[in-house]
C-alpha positions as CSV (number, residue, x, y, z in Angstrom):
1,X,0.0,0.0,0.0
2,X,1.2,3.3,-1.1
3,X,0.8,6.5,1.2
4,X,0.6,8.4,-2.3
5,X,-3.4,8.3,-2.3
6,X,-4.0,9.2,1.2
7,X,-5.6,10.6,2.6
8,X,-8.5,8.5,1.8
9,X,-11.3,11.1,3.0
10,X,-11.6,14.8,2.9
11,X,-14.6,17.4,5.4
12,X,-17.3,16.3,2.9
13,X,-16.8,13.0,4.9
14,X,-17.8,14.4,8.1
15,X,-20.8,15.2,9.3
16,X,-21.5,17.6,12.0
17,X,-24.5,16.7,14.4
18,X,-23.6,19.5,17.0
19,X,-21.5,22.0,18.3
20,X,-21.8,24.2,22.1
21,X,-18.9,26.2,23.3
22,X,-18.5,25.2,27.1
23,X,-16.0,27.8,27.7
24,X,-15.1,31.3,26.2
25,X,-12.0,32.7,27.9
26,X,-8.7,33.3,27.0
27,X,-8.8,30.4,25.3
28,X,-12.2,28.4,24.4
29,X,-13.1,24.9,24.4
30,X,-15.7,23.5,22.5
31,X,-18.0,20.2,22.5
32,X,-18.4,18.6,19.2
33,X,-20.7,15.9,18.4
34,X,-20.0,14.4,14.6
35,X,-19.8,10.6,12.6
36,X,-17.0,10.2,9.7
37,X,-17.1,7.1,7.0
38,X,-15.0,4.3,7.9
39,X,-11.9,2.8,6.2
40,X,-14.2,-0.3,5.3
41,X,-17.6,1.2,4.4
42,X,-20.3,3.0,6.4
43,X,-20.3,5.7,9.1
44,X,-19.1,5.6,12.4
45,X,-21.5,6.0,15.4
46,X,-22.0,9.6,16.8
47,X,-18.9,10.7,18.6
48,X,-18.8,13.5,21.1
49,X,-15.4,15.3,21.7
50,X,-13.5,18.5,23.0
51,X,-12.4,20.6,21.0
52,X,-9.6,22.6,22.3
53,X,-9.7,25.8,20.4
54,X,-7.0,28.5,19.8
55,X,-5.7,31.1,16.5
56,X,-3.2,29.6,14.5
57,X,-0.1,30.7,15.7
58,X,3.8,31.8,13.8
59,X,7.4,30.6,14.7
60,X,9.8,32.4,13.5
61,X,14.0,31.1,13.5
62,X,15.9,34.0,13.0
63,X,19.3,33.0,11.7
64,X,22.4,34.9,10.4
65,X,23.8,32.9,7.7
66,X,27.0,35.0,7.9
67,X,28.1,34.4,10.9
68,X,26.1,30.9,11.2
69,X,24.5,32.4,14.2
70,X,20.8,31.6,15.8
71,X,18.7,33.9,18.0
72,X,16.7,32.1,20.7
73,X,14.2,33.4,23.2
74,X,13.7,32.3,26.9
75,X,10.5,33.0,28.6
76,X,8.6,31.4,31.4
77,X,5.8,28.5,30.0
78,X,2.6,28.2,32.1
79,X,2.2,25.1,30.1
80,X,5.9,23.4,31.1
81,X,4.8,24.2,34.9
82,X,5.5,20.9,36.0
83,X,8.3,20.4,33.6
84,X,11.5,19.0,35.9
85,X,14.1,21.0,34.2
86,X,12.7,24.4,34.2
87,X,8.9,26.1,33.1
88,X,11.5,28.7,31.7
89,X,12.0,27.5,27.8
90,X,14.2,28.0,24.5
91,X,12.3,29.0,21.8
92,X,11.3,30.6,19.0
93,X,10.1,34.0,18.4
94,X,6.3,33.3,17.9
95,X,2.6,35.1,17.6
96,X,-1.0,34.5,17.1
97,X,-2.5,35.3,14.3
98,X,-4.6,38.1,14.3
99,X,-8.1,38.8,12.1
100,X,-7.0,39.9,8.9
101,X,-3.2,39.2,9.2
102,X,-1.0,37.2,7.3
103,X,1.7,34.8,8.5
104,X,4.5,37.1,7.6
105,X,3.2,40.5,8.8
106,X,3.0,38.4,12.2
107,X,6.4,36.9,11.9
108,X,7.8,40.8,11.2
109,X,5.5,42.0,14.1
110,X,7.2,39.1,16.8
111,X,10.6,39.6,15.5
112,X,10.3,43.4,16.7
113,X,8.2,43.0,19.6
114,X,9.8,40.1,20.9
115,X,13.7,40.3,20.0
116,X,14.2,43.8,18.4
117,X,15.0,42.4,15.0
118,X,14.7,43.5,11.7
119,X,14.2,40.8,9.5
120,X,15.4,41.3,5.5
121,X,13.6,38.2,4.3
122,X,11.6,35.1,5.3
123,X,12.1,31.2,4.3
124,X,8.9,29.1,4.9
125,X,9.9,25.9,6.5
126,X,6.2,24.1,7.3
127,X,2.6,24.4,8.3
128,X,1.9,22.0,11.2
129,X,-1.4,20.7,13.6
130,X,-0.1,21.2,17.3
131,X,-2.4,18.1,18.6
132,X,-4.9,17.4,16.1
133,X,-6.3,14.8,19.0
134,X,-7.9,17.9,20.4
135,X,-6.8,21.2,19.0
136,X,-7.6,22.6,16.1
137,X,-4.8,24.9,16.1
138,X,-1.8,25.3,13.4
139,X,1.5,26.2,13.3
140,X,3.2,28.1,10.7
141,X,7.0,28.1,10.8
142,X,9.1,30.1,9.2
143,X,13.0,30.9,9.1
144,X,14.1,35.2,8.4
145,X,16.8,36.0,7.7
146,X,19.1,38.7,10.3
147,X,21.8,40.0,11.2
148,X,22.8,38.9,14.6
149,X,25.1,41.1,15.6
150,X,24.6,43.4,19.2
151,X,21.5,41.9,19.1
152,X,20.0,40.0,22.6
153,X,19.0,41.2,25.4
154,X,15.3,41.7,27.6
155,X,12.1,42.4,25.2
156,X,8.6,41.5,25.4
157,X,5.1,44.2,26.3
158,X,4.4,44.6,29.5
159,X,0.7,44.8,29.1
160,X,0.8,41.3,27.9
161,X,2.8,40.1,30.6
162,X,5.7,39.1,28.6
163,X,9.2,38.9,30.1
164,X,11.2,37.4,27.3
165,X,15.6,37.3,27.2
166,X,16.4,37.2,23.6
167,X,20.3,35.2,23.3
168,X,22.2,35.1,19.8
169,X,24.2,31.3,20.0
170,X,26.0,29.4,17.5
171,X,23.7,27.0,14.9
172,X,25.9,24.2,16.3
173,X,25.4,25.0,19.9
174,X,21.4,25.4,19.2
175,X,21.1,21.6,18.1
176,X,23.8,20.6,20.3
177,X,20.9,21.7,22.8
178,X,18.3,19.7,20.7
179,X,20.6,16.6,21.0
180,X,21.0,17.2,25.1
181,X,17.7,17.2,25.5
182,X,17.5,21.3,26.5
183,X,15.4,22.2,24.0
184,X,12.1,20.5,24.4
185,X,9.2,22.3,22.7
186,X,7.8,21.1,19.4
187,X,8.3,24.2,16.7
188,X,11.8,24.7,17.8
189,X,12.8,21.4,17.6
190,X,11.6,21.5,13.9
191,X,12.9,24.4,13.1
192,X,16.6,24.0,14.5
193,X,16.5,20.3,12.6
194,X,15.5,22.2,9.6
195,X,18.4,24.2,10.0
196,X,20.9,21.4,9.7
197,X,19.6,19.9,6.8
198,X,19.6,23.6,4.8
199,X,21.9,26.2,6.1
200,X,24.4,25.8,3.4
201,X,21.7,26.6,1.0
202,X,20.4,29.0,2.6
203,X,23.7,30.9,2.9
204,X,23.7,30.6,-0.6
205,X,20.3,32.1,-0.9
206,X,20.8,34.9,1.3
207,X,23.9,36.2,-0.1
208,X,24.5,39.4,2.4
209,X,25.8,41.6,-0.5
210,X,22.5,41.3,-2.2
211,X,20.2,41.4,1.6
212,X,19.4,44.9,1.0
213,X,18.5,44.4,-2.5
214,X,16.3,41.8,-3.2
215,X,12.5,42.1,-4.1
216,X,11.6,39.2,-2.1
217,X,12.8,40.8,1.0
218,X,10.6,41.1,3.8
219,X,10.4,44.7,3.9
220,X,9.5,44.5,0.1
221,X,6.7,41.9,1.3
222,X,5.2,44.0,3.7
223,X,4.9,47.1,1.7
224,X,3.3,45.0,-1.3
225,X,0.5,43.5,1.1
């Protein structure tokens, strides 16, 4: 069996029954009641589930291919709370997506907010479901282009309660810290292993003498949108 036809079904094999939201805060969790065909004919029996639901969200690596250089963020995790190491993690600069947004204003708006970086172009690396078991949310990642140096140091808005320490390191010390075990979250994981396999192509891409220049950089994006 080949994986080259699946998937076998699309949405017009699902059928809603019901949907109530059981909780609207910050985030909001709905309770979905549906049935889907089955691999071997028929529909399933009504199923009832929740539906954990949250924006899509953008990760942006922002990576100097000059000096072969990565800037990570460290901020505290409600999420990693119990986490033995530390609730504080390594990541990477990310935002939710906002009505009427697109991925790359958001990963230009998070680079500034959230590091103080300018970022001359983007790379798109993948589009990803978080835990499709119960979330409906996707992540978009993405890889800019920067230029690392003097940059670091404490960012993040107040009013959202972000206290974020931005750190420029090494591409080899970054997955040396994927390898160890010290970098733990999903998109950065991705994103850092992405990195290995492509760096020398993209310091082909982003030749620096031609940074400033080229139409497909994210300045040039922004203004055409």
């Amino acid at each position: 069996m080949s994986i080259k036809n699946a998937p076998t079904f699309s949405t017009e094999d699902i059928e809603l029954l019901q949907t109530e939201r059981v909780y609207d805060g910050f985030f909001k969790l709905d309770r979905v009641q549906l049935r889907h065909r089955l691999f071997d004919g028929g529909w399933s029996d009504p199923l009832t589930r929740e539906l954990f639901v949250r924006d899509d969200a953008v990760c942006l690596l922002p990576y100097d291919p000059v000096r072969d250089q990565v800037l990570l963020i460290e901020q505290f995790r409600v999420g990693a709370l119990q986490d033995p190491s530390s609730p504080w993690l390594l990541e990477l600069v990310a935002g939710i997506v906002e009505p009427g947004e697109t991925v790359e204003q958001v990963a230009l708006r998070e680079a500034e907010e959230e590091a103080g970086l300018s970022v001359q172009r983007l790379e798109p690396i993948c589009c990803y479901h978080v835990s499709p078991g119960g979330s409906q949310e996707q992540i978009h990642l993405l890889c800019g282009q920067i230029d690392s140096r003097d940059q670091g140091g404490i960012f993040g808005l107040a009013h959202e309660g972000e206290d974020i320490r931005a750190l420029v390191v090494s591409r080899k010390e970054a997955f040396a810290a994927v390898t160890e075990g010290r970098i733990n979250n999903a998109a950065t994981l991705i994103a850092l292993q992405w990195l290995q396999m492509n760096h020398q192509r993209l310091q082909q891409l982003w030749d620096s003498d031609k940074s400033g220049e080229s139409e497909n950089s994210a300045d040039n994006q922004e203004t055409a949108q």
